[in-house]
ROBADREN-89383 format. One record per residue: x, y, z of N, C-alpha, C in turn; chain; residue number from 1. Coordinates in steps of 0.001 Angstrom, whole numbers, plus 500000, padded with zeros to 6 digits. Layout:
<sites>
X_Y_Z_X_Y_Z_X_Y_Z_A_NUM .
...
</sites>
This chain:
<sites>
920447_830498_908737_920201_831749_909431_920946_832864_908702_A_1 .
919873_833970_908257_920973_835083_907345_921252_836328_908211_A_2 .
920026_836566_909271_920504_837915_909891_919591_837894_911403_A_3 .
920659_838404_912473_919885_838802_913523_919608_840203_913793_A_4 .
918363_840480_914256_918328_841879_914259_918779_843010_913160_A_5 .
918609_842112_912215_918452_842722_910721_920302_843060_910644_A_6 .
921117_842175_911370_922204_842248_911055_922774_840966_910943_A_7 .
923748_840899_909221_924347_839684_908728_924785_839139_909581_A_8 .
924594_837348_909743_925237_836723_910635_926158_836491_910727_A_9 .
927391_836825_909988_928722_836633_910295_928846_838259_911189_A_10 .
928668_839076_910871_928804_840080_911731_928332_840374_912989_A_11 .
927039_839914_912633_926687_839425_914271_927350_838720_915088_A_12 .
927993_837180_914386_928725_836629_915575_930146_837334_915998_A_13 .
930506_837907_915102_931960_838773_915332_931651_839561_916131_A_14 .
930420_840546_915966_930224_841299_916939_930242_840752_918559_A_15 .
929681_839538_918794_929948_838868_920084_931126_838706_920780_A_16 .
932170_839016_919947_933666_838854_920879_933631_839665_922227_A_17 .
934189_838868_923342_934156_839408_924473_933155_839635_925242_A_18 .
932204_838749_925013_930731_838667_925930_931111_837654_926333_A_19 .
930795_837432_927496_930825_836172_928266_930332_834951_928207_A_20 .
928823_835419_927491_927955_833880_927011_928212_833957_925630_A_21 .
929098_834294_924828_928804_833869_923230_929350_832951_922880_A_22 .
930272_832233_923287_930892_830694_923276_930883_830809_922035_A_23 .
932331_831450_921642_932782_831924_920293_933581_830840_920140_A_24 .
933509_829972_918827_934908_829233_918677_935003_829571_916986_A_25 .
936308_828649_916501_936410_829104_915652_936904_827750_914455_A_26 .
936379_828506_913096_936593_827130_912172_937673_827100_911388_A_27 .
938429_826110_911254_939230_825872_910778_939346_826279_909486_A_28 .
938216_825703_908767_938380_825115_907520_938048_826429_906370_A_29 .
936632_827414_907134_936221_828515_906654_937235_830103_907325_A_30 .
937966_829636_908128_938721_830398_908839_937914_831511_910122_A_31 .
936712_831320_910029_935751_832088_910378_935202_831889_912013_A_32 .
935266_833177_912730_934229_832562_913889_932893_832046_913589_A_33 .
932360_831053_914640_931049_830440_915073_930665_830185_915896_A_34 .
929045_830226_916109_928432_829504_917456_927681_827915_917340_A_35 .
928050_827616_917849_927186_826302_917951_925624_826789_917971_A_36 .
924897_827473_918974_923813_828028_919050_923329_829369_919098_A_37 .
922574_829663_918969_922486_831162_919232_922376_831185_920430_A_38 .
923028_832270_921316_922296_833010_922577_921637_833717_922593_A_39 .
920775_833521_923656_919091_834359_923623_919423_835112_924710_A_40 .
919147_836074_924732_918645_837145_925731_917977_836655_926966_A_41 .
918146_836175_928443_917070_835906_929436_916379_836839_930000_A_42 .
915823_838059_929159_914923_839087_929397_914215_839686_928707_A_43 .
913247_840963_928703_913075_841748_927262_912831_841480_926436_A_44 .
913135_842224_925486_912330_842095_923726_912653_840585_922997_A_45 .
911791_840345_921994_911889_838493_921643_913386_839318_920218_A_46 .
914065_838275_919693_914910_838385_918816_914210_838242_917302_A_47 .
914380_839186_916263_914079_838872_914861_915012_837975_914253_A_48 .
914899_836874_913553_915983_836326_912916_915410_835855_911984_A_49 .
915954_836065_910408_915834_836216_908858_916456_834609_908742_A_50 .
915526_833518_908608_915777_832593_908013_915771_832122_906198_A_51 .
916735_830952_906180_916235_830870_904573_916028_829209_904172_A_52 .
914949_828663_903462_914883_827601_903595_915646_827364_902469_A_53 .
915099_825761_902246_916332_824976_901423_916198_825441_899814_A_54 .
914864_826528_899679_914687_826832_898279_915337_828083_898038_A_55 .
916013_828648_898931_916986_830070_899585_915563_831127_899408_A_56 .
914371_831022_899763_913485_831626_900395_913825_832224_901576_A_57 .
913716_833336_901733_914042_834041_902917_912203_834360_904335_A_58 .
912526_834203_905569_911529_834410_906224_911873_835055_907404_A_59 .
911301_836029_908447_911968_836338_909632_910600_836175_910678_A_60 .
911002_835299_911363_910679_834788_912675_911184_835767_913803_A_61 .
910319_835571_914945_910065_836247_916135_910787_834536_917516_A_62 .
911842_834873_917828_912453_833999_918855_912315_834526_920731_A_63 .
911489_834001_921321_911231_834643_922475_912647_834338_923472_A_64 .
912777_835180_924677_913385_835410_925225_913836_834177_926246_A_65 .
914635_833460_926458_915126_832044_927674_914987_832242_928931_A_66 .
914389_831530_929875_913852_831814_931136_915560_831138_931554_A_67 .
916311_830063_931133_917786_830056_931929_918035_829844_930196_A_68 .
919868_830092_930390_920976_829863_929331_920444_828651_928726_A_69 .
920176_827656_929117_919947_825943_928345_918406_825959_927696_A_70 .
917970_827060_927793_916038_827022_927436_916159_826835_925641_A_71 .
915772_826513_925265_915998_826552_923543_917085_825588_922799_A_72 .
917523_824760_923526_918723_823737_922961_918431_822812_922418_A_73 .
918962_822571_921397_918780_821751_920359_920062_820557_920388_A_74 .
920197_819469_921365_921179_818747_921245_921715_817735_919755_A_75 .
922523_818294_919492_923427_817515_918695_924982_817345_918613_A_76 .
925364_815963_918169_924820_814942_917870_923140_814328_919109_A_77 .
922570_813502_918284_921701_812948_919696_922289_812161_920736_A_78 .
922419_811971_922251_922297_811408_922491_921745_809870_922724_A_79 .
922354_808734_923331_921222_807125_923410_921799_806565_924878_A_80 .
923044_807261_925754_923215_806252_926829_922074_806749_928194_A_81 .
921600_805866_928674_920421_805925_929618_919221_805324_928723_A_82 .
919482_804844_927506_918326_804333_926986_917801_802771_927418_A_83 .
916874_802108_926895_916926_800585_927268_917837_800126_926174_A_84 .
918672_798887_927059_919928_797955_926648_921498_798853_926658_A_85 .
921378_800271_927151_922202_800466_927310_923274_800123_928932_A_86 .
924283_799957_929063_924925_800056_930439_924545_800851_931559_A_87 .
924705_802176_931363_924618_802912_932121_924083_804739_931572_A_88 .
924078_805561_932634_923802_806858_931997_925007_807859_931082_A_89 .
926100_806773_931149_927435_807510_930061_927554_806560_929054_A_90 .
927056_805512_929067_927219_804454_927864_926521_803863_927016_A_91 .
926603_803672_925744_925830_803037_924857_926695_802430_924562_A_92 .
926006_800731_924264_926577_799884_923108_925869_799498_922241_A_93 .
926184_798991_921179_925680_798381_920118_926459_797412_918837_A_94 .
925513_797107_918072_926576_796467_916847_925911_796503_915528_A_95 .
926457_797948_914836_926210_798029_913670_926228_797386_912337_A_96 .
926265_797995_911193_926828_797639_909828_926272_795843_909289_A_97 .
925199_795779_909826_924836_794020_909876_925404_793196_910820_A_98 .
925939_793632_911836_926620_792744_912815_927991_792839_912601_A_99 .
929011_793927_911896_930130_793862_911194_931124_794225_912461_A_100 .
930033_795908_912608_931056_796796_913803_930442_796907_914740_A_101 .
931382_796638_916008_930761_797257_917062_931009_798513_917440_A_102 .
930111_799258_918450_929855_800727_918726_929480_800951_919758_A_103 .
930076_801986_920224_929765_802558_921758_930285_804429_921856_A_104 .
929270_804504_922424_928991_805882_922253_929366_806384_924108_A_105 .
930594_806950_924207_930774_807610_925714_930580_808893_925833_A_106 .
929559_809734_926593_929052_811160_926883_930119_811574_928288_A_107 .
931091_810927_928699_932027_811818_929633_933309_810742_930178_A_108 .
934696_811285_930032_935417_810691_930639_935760_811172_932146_A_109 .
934843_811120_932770_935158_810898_934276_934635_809904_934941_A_110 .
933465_808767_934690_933270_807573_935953_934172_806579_935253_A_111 .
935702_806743_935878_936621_805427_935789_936240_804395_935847_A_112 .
936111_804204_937259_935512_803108_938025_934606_802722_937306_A_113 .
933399_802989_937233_932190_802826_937287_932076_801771_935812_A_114 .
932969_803073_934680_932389_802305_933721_933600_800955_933008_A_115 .
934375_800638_933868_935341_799849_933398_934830_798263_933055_A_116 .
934059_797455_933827_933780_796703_933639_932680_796524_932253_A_117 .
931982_797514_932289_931243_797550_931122_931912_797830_929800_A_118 .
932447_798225_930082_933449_798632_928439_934466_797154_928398_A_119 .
934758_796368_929342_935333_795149_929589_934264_794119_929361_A_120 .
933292_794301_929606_932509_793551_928722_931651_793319_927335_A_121 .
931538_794859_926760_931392_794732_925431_932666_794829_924365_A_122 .
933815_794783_925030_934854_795100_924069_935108_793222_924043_A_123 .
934863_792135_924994_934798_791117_925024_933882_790485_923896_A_124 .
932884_790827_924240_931678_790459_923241_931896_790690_921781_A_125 .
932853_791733_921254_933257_792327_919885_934257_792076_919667_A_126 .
935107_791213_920053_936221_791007_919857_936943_790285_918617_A_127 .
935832_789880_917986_936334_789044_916658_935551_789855_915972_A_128 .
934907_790917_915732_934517_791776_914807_935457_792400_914309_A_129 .
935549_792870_912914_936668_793792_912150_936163_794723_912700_A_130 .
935691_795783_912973_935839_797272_913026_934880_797731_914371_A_131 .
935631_798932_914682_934846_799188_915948_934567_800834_915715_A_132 .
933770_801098_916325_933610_802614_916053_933666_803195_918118_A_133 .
934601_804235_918346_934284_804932_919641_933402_806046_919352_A_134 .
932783_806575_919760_931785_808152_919444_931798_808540_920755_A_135 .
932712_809725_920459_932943_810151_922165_932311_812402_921440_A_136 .
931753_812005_920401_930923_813354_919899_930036_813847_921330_A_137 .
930655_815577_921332_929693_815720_922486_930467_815248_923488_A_138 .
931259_814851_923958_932230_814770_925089_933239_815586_925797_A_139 .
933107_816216_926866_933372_817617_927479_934796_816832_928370_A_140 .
935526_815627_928354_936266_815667_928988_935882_814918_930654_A_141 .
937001_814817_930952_937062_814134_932330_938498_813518_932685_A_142 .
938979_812940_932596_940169_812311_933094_940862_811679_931997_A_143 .
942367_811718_932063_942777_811050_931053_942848_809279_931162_A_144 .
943139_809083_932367_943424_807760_932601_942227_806874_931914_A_145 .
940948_807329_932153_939569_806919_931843_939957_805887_930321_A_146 .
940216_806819_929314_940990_806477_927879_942161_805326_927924_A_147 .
942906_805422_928466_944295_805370_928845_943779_803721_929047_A_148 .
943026_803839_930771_943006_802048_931061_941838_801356_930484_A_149 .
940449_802377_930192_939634_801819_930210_939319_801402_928722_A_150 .
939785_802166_927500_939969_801952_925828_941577_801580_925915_A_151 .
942402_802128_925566_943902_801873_924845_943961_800983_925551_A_152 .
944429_800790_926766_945010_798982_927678_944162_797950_927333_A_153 .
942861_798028_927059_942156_796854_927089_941773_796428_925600_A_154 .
942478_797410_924733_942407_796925_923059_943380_796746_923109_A_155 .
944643_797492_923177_946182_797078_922140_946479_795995_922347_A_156 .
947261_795647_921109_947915_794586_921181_949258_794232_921382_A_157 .
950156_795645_921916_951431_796022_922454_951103_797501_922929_A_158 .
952382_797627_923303_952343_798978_923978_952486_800033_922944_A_159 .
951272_801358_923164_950944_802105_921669_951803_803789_922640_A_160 .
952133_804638_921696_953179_805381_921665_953071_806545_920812_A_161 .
952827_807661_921314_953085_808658_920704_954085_810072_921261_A_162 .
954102_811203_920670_954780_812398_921251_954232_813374_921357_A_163 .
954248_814091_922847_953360_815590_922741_954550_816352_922946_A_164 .
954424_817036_923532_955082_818698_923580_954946_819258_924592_A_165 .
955635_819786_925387_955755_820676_926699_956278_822082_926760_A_166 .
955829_823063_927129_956555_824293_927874_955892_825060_928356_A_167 .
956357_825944_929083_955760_826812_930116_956224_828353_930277_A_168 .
955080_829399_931140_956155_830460_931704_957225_830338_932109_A_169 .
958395_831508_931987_959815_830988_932878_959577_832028_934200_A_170 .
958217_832475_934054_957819_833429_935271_957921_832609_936720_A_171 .
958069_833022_937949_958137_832397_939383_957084_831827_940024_A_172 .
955501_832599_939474_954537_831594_940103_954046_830559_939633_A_173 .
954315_830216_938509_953792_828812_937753_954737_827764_937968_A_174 .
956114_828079_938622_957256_827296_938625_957059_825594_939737_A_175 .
956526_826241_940812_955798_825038_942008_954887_824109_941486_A_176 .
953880_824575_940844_952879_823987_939802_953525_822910_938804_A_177 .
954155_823964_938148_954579_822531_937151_955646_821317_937622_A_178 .
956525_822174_938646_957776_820971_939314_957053_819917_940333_A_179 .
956087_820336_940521_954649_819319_941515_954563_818072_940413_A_180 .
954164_818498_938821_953766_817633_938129_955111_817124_937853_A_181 .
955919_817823_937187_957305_817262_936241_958187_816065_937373_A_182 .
957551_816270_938588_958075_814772_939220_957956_813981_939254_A_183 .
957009_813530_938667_956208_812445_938655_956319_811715_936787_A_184 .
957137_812828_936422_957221_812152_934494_958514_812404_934359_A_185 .
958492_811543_932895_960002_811322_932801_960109_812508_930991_A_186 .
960382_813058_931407_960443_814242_929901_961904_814150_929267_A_187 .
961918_814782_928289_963088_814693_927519_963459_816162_927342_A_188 .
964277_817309_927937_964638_818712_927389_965390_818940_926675_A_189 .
964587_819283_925413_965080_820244_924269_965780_821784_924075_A_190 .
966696_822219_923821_966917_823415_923907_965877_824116_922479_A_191 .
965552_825086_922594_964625_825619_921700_965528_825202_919979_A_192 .
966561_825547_919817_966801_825535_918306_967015_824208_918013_A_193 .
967331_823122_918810_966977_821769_918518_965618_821342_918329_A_194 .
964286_822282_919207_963011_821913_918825_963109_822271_917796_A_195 .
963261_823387_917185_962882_823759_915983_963582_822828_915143_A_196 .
965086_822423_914924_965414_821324_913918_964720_819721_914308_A_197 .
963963_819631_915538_963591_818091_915650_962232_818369_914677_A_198 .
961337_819483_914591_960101_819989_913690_960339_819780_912283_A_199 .
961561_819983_911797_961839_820037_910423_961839_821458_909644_A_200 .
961676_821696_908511_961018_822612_907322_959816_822713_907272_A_201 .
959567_821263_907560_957785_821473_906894_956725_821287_907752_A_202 .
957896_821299_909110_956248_821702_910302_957081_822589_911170_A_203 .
957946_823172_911038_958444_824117_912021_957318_825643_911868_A_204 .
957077_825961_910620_955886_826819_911135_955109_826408_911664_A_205 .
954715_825343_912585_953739_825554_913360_953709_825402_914633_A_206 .
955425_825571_914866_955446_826266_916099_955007_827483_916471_A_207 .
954295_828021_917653_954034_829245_917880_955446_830281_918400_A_208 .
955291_831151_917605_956668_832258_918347_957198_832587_919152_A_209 .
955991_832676_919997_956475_833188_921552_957190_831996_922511_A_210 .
956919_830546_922210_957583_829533_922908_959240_829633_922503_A_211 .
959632_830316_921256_961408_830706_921528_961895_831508_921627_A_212 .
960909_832307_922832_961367_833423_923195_961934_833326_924663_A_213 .
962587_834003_925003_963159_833463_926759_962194_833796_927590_A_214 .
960475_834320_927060_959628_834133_928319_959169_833012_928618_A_215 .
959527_832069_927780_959157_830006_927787_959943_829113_928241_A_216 .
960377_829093_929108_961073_827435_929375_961604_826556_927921_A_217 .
962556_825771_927783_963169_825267_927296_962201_824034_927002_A_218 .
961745_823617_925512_961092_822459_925393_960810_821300_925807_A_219 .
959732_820498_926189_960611_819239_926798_959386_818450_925924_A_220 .
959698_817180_925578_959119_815729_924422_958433_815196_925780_A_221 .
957461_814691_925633_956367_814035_926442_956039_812779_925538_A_222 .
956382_811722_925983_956637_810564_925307_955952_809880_925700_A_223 .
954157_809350_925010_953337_809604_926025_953101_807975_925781_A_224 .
953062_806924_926627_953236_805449_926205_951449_804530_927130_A_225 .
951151_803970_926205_949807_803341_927020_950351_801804_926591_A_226 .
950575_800692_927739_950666_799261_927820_949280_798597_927832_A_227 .
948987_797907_927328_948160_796567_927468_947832_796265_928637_A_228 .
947065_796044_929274_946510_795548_930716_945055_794635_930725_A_229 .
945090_793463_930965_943715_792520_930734_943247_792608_929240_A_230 .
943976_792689_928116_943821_793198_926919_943061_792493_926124_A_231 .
942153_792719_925505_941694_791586_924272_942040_791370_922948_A_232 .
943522_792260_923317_944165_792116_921812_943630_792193_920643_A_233 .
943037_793555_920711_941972_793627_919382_942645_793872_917861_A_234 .
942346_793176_917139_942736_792846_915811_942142_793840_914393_A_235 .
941101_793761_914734_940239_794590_913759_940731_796703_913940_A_236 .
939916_797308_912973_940347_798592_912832_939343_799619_913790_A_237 .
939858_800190_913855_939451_801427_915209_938886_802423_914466_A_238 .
937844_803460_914954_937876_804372_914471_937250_805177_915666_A_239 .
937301_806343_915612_936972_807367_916354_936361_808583_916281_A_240 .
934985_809019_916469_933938_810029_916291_934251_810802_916890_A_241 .
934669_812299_916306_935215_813478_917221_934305_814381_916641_A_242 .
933484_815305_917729_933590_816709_916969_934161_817711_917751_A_243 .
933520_819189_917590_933850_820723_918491_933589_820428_919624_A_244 .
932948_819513_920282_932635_819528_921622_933705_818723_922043_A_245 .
934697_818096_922024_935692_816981_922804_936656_817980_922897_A_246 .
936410_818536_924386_937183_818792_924942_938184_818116_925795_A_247 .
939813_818839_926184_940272_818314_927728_940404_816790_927239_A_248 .
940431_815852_928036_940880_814682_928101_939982_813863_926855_A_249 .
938943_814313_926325_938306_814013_924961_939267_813807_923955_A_250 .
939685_815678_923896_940640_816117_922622_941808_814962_922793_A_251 .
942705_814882_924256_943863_814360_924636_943604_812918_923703_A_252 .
942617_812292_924286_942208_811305_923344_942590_810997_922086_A_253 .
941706_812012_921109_941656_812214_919616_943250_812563_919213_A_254 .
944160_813191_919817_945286_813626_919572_946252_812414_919578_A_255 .
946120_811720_920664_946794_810472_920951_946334_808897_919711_A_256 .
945228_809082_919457_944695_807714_918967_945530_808456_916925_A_257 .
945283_809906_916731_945824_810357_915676_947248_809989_915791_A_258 .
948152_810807_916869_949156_810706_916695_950016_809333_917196_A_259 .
949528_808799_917582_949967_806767_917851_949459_806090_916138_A_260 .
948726_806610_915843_947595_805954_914564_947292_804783_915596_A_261 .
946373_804719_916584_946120_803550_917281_944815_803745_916860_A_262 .
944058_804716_916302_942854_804766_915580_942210_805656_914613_A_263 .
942126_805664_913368_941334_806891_912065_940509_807482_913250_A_264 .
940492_808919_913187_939892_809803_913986_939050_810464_912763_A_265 .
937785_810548_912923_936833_810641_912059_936040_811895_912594_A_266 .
935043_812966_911683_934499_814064_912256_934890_815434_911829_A_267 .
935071_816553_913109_935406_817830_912895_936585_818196_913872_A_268 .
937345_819658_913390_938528_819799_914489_937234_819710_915784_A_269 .
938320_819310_916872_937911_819112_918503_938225_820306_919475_A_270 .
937973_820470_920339_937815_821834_921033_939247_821999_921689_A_271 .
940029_820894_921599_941298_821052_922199_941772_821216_923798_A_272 .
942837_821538_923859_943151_821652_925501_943264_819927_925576_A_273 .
943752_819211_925112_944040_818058_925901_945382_817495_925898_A_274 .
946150_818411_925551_947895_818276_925881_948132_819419_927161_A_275 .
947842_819039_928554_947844_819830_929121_948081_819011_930614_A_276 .
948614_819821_931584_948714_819766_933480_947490_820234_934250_A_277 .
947319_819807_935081_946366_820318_935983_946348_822356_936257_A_278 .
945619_822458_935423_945476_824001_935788_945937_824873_937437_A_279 .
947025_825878_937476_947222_826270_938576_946487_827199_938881_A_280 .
946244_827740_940132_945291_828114_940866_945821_829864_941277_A_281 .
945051_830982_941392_945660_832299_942070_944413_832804_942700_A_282 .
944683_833506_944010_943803_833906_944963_944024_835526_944579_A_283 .
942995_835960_944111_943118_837291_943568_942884_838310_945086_A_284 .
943730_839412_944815_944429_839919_946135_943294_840947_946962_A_285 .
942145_841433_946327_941420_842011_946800_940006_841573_947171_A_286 .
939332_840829_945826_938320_840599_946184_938474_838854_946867_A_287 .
939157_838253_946813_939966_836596_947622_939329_835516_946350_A_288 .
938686_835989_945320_938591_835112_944112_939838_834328_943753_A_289 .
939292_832564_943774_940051_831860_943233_939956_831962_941550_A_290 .
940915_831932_940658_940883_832013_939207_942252_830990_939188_A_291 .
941742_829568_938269_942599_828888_937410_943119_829443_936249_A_292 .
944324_829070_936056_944489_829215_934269_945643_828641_933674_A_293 .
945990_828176_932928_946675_827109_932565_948135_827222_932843_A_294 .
948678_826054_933428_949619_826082_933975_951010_825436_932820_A_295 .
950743_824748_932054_951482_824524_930719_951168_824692_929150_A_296 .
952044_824902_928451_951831_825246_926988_951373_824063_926161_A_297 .
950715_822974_925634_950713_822126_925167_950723_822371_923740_A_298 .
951738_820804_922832_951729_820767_921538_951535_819610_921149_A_299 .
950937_819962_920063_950379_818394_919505_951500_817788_918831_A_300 .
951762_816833_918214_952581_815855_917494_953182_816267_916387_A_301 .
952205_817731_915822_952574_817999_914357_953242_819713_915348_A_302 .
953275_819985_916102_954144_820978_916445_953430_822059_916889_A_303 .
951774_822184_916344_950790_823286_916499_950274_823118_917850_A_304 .
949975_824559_918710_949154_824547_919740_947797_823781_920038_A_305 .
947828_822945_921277_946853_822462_921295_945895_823206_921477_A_306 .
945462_824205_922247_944941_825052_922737_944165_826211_921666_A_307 .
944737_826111_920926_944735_827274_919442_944604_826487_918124_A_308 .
944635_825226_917808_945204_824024_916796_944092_823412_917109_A_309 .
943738_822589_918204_942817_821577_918588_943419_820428_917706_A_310 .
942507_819316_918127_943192_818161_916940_942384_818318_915728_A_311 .
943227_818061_914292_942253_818021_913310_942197_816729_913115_A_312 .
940859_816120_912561_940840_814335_912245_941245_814233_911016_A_313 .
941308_812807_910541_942171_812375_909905_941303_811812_908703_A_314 .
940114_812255_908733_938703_812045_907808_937979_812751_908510_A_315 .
938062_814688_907667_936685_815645_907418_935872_814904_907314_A_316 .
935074_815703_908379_933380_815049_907725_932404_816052_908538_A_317 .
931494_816845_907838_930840_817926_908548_929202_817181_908691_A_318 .
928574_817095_909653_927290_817131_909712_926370_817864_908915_A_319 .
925406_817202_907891_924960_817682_906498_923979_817892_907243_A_320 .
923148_819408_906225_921982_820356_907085_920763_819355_906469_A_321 .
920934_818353_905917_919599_817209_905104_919303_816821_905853_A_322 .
920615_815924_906838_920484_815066_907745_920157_815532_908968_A_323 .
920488_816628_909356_919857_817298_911138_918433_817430_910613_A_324 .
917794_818193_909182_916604_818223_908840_915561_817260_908572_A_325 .
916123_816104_908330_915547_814760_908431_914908_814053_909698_A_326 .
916475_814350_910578_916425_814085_911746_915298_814607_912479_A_327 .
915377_815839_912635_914278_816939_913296_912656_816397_913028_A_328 .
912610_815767_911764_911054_815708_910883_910597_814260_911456_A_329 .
911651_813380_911665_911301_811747_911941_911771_811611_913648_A_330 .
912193_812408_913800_913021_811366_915338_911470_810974_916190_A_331 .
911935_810258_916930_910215_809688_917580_910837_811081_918957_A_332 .
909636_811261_919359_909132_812103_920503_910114_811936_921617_A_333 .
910001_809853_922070_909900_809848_922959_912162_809689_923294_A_334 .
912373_810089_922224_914115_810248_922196_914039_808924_921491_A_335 .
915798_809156_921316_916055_808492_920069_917043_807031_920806_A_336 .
916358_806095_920236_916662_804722_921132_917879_803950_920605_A_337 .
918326_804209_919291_919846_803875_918796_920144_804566_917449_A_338 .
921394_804595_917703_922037_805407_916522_921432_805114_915125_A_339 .
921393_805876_914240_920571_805716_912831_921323_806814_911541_A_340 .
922313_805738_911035_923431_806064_909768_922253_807079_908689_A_341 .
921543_806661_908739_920100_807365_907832_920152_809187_907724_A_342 .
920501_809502_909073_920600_810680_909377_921969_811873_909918_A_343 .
922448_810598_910330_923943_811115_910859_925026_811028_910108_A_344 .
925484_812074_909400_926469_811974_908204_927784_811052_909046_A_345 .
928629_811668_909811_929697_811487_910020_929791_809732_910385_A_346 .
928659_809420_911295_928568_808067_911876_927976_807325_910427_A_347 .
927555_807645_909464_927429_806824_908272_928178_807220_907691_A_348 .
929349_807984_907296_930985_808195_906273_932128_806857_907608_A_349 .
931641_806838_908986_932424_806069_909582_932258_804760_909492_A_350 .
930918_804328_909279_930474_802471_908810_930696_802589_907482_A_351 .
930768_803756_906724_931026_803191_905148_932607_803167_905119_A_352 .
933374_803775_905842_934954_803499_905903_935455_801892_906505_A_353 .
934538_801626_907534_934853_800481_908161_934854_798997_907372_A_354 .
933449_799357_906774_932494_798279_905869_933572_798010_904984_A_355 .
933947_799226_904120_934533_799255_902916_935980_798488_903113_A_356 .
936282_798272_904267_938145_797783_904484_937719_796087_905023_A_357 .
936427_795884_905426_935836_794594_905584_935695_793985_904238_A_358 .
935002_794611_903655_935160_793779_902154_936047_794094_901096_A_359 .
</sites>
């Protein structure tokens, strides 16, 4: 895409800051804002947009207007749980690479319950396989525990261990909020110039500034520990499919399996927010609007904001424009019935990492 409305698309999306639907995020790697999709207009005139194909031929198309926000979506990665042989409508399993790795693809960590036994039974079934792949791509979050009992307890083979990061306003209304949570954990408090010497030289820049300033609470180490429970003591190597969409207890995930190394986190940075407390709540004084907003500072392992940082994986790997174009030209109609390395860069750089430590 080179231009909307006969204006360059990087300027166009910059121009979107501070609209409500432009679901601006931002890339790491190019330093640059982006959208996942374009937003369409749900009214009025259709949009011009100056495409260029793969021969850098330029063309401009006429894009009509969205009867709701979701009209025009192009899901990717694809979805497969709700297909036949899958578990349920959040789960896929399978077993790739010639029968090497097994694979399971989760679209939300919130049915605990629901999906425990099933993930207890294909993690049974794979259990003498070398390599496993999670693909939690496209995962908006849900609960942490979900991860916690229903993946980490029922693979490790001891108790797996990593460190996050804590702090907060030292303002009076967030204070109830967080002492609600901080009772219930056992933290470690840092005075700020000890955080900064526990960081080192060579990750203390990435602390953010304002946490040693006296509007922040005093650091505290979140020592974040997952035990074994009904375990199958899995032996073989882990890996983990992240992209921009794993949010919240997703990211928490990807951050934890990085910073434990309890699994190669494979993909793109993740949307972040998953070093975090239950969001506190304010009843705004005129119109009686409830508005959340985050009730702690979270840091990842390497010292950077979760929130601003997200997790980065531990094997780049960007979704190639061949392979969505491939995809688009072959997928059957009737949806796509199991994963296919053919087309999906990241999930074929993750069986060729797996494969490759098998033989």
């Amino acid at each position: 895409m080179l231009e909307i409305e006969g204006v360059p698309i990087q300027d166009y999306v910059d121009g979107q800051r501070g609209l409500g639907t432009s679901r601006l995020l931002y890339d790491p790697v190019r330093k640059q804002l982006y959208q996942r999709q374009l937003t369409l207009p749900l009214e009025g005139e259709f949009l011009r947009v100056t495409l260029a194909d793969e021969a850098g031929r330029s063309t401009e198309v006429t894009v009509p207007y969205a009867k709701s926000a979701w009209d025009w979506v192009f899901p990717w990665p694809p979805k497969y749980a709700g297909n036949p042989g899958s578990p349920n409508q959040n789960l896929y399993t399978d077993v790739l690479g010639d029968g090497k790795v097994g694979y399971v693809r989760i679209s939300s960590f919130l049915s605990v319950e629901q999906d425990a036994s099933a993930l207890h039974r294909f993690f049974e079934s794979i259990r003498d396989l070398p390599a496993l792949i999670i693909d939690i791509r496209g995962n908006g979050g849900g609960k942490s525990i979900y991860w916690e009992q229903n993946i980490v307890a029922r693979l490790a083979t001891g108790p797996v261990e990593c460190n996050f990061y804590l702090t907060w306003r030292s303002g009076e209304y967030v204070q109830p909020f967080v002492q609600a949570k901080l009772s219930s954990m056992r933290l470690q408090e840092l005075s700020k110039s000890a955080f900064v010497e526990r960081a080192g030289p060579q990750l203390a820049g990435n602390i953010p500034p304002e946490i040693l300033t006296s509007e922040y609470a005093e650091p505290r180490v979140y020592r974040y520990v997952v035990t074994p429970r009904d375990s199958i003591n899995y032996q073989g190597r882990i890996f983990v499919l992240v992209d921009d969409l794993c949010f919240s207890a997703a990211d928490g995930f990807a951050a934890f399996c990085k910073g434990s190394g309890f699994a190669t986190v494979v993909g793109t940075w993740t949307r972040g927010d998953g070093i975090a407390f239950t969001p506190a709540i304010v009843t705004l004084p005129n119109s009686g609007m409830v508005v959340r907003f985050p009730s702690v500072f979270g840091l990842n392992p390497d010292f950077s904001a979760s929130e601003e940082a997200h997790t980065s994986p531990d094997v780049m790997v960007e979704p190639s424009l061949e392979d969505i174009l491939e995809y688009l030209a072959t997928r059957d109609s009737s949806g796509e019935l199991r994963p296919d390395p053919s087309f999906d860069t990241q999930l074929r750089t993750c069986l060729t990492l797996a494969l490759s430590e098998i033989n």
